[in-house]
GUTORPA-773498 format. One line per field, with one value per residue: residue in one letter; residue number from 1; x, y, z of N, C-alpha, C in turn. Coordinates in Angstrom, 3 decimals, m for minus. Atoms other than C-alpha are relative to their C-alpha. Last residue first. Example, Ala and Ser with C-alpha at 12.3 -4.5 7.8 and 13.67 -1.06 7.14 Angstrom:
BEGIN
type c(S  A)
seq c(2  1)
n.xx c(m0.820  0.890)
n.yy c(m1.190  m1.190)
n.zz c(m0.060  0.000)
ca.xx c(13.670  12.300)
ca.yy c(m1.060  m4.500)
ca.zz c(7.140  7.800)
c.xx c(m0.770  0.900)
c.yy c(1.090  1.200)
c.zz c(0.730  0.000)
# end
This chain:
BEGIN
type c(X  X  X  X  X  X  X  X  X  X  X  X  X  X  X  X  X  X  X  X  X  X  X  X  X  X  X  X  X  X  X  X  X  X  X  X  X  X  X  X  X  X  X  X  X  X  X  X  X  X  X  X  X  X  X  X  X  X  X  X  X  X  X  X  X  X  X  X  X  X  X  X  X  X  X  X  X  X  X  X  X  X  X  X  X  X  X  X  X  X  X  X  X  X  X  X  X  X  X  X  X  X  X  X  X)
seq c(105  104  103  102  101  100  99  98  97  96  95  94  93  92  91  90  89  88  87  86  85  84  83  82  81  80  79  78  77  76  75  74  73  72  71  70  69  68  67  66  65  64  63  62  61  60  59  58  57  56  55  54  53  52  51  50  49  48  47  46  45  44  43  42  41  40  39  38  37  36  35  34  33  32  31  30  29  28  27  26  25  24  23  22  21  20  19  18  17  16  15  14  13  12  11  10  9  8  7  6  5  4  3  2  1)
n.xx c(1.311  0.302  m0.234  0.373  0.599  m0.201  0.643  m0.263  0.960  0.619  0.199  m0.942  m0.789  1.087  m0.297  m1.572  m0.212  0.937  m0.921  m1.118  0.456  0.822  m1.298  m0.776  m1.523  m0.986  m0.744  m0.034  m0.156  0.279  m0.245  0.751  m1.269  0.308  m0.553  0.924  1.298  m1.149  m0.351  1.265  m0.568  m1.103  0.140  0.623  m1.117  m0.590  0.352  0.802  m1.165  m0.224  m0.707  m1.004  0.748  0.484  m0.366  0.732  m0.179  0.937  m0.468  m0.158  0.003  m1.390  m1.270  m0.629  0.733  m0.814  m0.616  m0.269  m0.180  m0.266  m0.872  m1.226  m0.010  1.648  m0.371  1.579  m0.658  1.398  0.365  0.755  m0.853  m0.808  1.537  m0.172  m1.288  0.082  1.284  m0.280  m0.616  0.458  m0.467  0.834  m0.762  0.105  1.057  0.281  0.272  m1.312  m0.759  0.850  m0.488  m0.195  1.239  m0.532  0.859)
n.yy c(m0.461  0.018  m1.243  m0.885  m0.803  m0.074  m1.035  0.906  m0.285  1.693  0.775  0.682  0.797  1.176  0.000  0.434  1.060  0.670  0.372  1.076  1.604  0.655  0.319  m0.877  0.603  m0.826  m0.202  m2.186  m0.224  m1.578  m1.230  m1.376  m0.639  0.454  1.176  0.953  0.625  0.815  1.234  0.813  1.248  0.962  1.561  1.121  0.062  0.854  1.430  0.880  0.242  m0.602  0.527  m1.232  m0.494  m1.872  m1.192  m1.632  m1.133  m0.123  m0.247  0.870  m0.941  m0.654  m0.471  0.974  0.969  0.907  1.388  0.973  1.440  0.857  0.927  m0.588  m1.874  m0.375  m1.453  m1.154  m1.085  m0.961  m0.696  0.826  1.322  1.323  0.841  1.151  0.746  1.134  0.634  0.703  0.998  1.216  1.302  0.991  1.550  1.098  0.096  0.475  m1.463  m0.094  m1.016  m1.007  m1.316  m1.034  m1.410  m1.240  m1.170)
n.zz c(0.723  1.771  0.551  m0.089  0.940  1.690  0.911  1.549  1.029  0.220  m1.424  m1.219  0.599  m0.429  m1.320  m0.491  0.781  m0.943  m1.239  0.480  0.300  m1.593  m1.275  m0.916  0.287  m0.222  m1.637  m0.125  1.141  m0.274  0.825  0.532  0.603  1.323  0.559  0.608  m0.709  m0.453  0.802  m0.573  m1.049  m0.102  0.849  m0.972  m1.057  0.146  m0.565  m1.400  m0.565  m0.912  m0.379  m0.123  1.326  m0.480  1.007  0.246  0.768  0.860  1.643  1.243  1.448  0.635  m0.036  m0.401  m0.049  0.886  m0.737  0.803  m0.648  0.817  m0.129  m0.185  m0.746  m1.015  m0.089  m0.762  m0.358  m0.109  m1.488  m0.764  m0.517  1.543  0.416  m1.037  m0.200  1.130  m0.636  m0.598  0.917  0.826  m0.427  0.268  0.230  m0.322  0.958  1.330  1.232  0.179  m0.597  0.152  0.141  1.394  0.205  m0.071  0.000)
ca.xx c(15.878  18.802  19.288  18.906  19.211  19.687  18.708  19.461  19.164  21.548  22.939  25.338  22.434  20.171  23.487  24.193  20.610  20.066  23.347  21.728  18.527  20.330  22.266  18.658  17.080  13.556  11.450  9.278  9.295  9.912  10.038  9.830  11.170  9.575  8.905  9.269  11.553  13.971  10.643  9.971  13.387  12.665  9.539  10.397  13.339  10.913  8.299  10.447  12.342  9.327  8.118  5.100  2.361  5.267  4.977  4.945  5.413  5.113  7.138  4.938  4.576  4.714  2.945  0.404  m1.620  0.174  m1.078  m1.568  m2.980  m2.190  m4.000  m5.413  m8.949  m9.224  m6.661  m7.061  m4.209  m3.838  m0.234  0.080  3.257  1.029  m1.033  2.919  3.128  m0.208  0.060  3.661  1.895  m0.699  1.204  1.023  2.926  1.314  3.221  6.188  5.105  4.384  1.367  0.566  1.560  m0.599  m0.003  1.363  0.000)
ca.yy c(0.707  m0.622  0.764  m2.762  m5.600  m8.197  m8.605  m12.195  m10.734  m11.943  m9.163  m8.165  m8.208  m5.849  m3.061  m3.565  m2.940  m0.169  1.428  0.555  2.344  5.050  5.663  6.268  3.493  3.821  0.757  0.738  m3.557  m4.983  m8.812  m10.792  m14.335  m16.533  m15.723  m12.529  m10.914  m9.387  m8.228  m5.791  m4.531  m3.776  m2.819  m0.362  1.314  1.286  2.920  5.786  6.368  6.390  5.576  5.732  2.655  0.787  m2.670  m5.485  m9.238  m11.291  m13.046  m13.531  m11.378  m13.329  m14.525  m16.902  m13.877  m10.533  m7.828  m3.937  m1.552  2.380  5.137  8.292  7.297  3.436  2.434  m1.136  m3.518  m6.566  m7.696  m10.203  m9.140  m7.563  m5.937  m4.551  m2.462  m1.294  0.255  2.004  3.321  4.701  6.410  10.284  12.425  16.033  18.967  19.999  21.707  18.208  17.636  14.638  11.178  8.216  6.924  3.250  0.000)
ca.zz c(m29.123  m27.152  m23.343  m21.812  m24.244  m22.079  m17.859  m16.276  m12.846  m9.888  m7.701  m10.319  m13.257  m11.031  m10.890  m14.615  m15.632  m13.431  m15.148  m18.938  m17.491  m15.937  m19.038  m21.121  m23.468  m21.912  m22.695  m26.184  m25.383  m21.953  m22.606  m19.435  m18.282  m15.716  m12.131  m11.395  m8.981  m11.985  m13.169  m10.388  m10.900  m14.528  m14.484  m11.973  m14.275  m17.059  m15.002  m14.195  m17.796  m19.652  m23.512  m24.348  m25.059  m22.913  m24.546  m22.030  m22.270  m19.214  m16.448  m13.161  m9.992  m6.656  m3.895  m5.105  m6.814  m5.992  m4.224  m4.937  m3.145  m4.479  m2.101  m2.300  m1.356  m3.057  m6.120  m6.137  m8.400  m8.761  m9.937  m12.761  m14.744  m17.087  m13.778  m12.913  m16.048  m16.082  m12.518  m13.772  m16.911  m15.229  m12.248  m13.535  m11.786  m11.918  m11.774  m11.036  m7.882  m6.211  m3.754  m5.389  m5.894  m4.525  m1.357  m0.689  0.000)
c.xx c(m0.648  m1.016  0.297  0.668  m0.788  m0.372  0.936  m0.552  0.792  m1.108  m1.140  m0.424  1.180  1.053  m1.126  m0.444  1.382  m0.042  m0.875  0.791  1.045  m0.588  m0.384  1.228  1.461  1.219  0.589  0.664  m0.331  0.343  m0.551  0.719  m1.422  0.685  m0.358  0.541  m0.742  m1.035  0.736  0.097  m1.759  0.270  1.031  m0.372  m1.044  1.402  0.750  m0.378  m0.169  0.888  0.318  1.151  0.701  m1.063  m0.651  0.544  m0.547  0.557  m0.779  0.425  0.640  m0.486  0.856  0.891  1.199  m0.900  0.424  0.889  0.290  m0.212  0.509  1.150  1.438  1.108  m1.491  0.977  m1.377  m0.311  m1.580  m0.491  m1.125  0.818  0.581  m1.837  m0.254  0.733  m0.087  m1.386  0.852  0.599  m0.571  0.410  m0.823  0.350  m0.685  m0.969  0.764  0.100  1.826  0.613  m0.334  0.844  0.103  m0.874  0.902)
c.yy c(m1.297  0.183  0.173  1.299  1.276  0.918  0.235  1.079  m0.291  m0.322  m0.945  m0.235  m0.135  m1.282  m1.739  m0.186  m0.782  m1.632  m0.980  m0.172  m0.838  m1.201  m0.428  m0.629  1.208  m0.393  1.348  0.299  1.483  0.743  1.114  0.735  1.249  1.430  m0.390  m1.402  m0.895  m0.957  m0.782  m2.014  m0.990  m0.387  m0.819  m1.291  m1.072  m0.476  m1.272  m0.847  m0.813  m0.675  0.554  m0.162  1.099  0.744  0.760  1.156  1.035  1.059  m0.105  0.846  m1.198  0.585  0.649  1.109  m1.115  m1.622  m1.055  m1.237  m0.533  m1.395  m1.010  m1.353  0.493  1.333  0.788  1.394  0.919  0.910  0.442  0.416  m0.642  m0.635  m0.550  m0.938  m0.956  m0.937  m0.933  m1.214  m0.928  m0.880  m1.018  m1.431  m1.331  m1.019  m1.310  0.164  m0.339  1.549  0.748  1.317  1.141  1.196  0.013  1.425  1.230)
c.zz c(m0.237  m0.312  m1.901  m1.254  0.429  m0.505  m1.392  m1.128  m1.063  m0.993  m0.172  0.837  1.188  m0.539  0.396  1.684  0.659  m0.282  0.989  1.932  0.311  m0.226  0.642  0.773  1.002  m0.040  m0.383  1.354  m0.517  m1.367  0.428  m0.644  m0.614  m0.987  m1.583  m0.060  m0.306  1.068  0.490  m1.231  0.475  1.322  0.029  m0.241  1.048  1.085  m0.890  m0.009  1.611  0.967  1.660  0.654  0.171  m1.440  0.656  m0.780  0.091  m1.218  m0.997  m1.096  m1.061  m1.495  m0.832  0.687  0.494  0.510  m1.121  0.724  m1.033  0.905  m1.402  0.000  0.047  0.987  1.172  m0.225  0.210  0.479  m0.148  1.673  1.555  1.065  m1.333  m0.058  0.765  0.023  m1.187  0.450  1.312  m0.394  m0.994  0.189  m0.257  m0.489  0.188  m0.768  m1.130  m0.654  m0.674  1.163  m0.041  0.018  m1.272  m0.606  0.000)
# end
C-alpha cells in the first residue's frame, strides 16, 4: 500500500503506466482514497510481455526490478534506453538478474 503522488510543484505524476506495467506481470491492483494496493496472486509477480504505449524512464526502471523478482522471463518492449537504465541494468544483473538488451531501441 502506498499513497498516490501529489502535492508536487512539477506537476502532476502520472502512475498509469507504472500500474499497467505490474497488472502484465500479474499484480492486482485497487486504487481506493489516495492510495495504491496492490497484491500478488500466489505470492509473486509472473514473467510477461509489455509494450510501454510511451516511452518512460520511471516505469521502465520499476519494471525492470519488479521483473527481476518474477517468475519466468519478461520482454519490456518501447522501454527507456537512457544511461540510468543501462546502469540499473548492470546493478540488477550483479545481484543476480538475467537482464539483455537494456538501453537498445
Amino acid at each position: 500500500k502506498v499513497s498516490l503522488p501529489g502535492g508536487c510543484a512539477i506537476g502532476t505524476r502520472p502512475v498509469d503506466l507504472f500500474l499497467e506495467g505490474l497488472q502484465a506481470l500479474g499484480a492486482d491492483i485497487d486504487v481506493d482514497t489516495g492510495y495504491v494496493i496492490a497484491k500478488t496472486r500466489n505470492g509473486r509477480l509472473v514473467g510477461n510481455r509489455y509494450i510501454f504505449p510511451k516511452v518512460s524512464v520511471g516505469a521502465t526502471h520499476v519494471l525492470m526490478m519488479a521483473a527481476s523478482l518474477a517468475k519466468g522471463e519478461t520482454v519490456l518492449e518501447n522501454a527507456a534506453c537512457e544511461p540510468e537504465i543501462v546502469n540499473l541494468a548492470e546493478c540488477l544483473n550483479a545481484m543476480g538478474a538475467r537482464i539483455s538488451g537494456a538501453g537498445t531501441p
